[in-house]
C-alpha positions in Angstrom: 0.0 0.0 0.0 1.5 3.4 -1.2 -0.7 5.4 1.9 2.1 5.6 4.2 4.4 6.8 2.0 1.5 9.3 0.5 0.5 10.7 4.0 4.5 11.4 4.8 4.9 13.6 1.9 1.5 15.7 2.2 2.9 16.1 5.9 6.1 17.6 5.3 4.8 19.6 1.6 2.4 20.9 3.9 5.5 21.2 6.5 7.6 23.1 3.8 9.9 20.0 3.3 10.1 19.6 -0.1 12.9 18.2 -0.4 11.6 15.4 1.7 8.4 15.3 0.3 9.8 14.1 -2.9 11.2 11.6 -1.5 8.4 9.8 0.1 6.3 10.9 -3.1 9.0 8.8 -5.0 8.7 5.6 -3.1 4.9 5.8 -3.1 5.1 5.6 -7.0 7.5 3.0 -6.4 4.8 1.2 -4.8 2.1 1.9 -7.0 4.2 0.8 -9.9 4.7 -2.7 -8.4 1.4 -3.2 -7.5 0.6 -2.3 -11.1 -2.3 0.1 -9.6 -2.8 3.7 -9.4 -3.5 5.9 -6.3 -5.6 9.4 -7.5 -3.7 12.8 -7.1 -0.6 11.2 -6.5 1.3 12.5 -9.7 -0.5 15.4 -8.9 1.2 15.9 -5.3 4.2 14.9 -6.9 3.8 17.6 -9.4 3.5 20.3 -7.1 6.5 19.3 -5.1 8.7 19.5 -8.5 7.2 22.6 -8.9 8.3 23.6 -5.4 11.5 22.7 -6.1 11.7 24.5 -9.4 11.9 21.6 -11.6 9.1 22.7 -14.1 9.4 19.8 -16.9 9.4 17.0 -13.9 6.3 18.7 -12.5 5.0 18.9 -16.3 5.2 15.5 -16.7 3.6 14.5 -13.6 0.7 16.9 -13.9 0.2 14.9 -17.2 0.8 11.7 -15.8 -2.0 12.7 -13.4 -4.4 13.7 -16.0 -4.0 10.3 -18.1 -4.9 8.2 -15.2 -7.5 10.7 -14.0 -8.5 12.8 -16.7 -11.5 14.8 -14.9 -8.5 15.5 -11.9 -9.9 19.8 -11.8 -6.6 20.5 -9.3 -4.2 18.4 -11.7 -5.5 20.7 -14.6 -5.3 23.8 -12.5 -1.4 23.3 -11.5 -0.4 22.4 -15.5 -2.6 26.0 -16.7 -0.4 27.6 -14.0 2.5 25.6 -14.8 2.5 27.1 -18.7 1.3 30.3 -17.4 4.3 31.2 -15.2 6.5 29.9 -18.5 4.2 32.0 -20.7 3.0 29.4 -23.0 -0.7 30.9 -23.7 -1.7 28.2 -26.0 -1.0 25.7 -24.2 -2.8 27.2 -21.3 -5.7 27.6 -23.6 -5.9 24.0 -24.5 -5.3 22.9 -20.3 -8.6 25.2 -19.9 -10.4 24.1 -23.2 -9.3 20.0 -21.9 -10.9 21.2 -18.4 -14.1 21.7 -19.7 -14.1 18.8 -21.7 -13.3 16.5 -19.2 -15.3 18.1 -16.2 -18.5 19.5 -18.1 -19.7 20.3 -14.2 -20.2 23.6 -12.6 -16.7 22.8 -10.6 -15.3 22.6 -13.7 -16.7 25.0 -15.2 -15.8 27.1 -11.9 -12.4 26.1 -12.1 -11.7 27.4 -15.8 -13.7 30.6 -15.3 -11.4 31.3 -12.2 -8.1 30.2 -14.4 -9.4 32.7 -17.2 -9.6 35.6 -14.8 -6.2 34.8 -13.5 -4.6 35.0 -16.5 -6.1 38.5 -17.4 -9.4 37.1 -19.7 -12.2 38.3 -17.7 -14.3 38.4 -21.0 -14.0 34.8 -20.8 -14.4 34.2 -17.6 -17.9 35.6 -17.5 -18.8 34.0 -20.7 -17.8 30.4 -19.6 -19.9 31.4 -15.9 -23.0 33.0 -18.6 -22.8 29.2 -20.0 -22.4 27.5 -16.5 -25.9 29.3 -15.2 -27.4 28.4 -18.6 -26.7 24.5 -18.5 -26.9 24.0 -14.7 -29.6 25.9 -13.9 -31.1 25.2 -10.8 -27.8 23.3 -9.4 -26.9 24.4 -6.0 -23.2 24.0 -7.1 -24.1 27.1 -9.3 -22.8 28.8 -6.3 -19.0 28.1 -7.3 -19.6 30.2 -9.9 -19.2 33.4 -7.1 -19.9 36.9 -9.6 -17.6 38.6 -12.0 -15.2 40.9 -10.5 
């Protein structure tokens, strides 16, 4: 079981250990990989801590990795729009947003992207994506996400 291993790392991220974190992050892949299984936000955890550590095309490829075992993963789809944001890599930041959608057609996703779109500077967007939230979820209490433009 990789949950030991798991729990250690979210401890010391959470801690500010990073470097530490990997570590444990790494063996609980280890794990996984022998038990030919997969354990959800994992890659994603182990994403961020590269990240952490400044090691952007490790945390790429976990943030992928993440997103082919768990394609509807919003927070794995969240760091990898940041990821190309902060190496300015707008189209691919589209496509992370446009993949969001796709793959979470909820008002969470949908809440997600709109909130991505207005951190990146396209408010326009934002409010049409919410515009098209309210239309197809009408009358979901989830609706709420949404929050108002700003």
């Amino acid at each position: 079981m990789p949950l030991p291993q798991f729990v250690a790392g979210r401890l010391a991220y959470d801690d500010g250990r990073y470097e530490e974190a990997l570590s444990s992050f790494k063996d609980a892949v280890t794990t996984v990989e022998q038990g030919n299984t997969t354990l959800a936000e994992l890659h994603l955890n182990l994403g961020n801590t590269y990240a952490r550590l400044d090691r952007y095309a490790e945390a790429e490829a976990e943030f992928q990795e993440e997103l082919r075992e768990y394609p509807h993963n919003i927070g794995a789809c969240a760091s990898l729009a940041m990821l190309y944001r902060a190496s300015n890599r707008d189209q691919a930041v589209e496509n992370v947003i446009g993949d969001l959608v796709e793959a979470a057609p909820t008002p969470e996703g949908y809440s997600m992207a709109a909130r991505l779109w207005t951190i990146v500077g396209e408010r326009a967007r934002a409010e049409a994506l919410r515009s098209d939230a309210r239309r197809r979820f009408r009358g979901d209490p989830s609706l709420a996400l949404l929050g108002r433009s700003r």
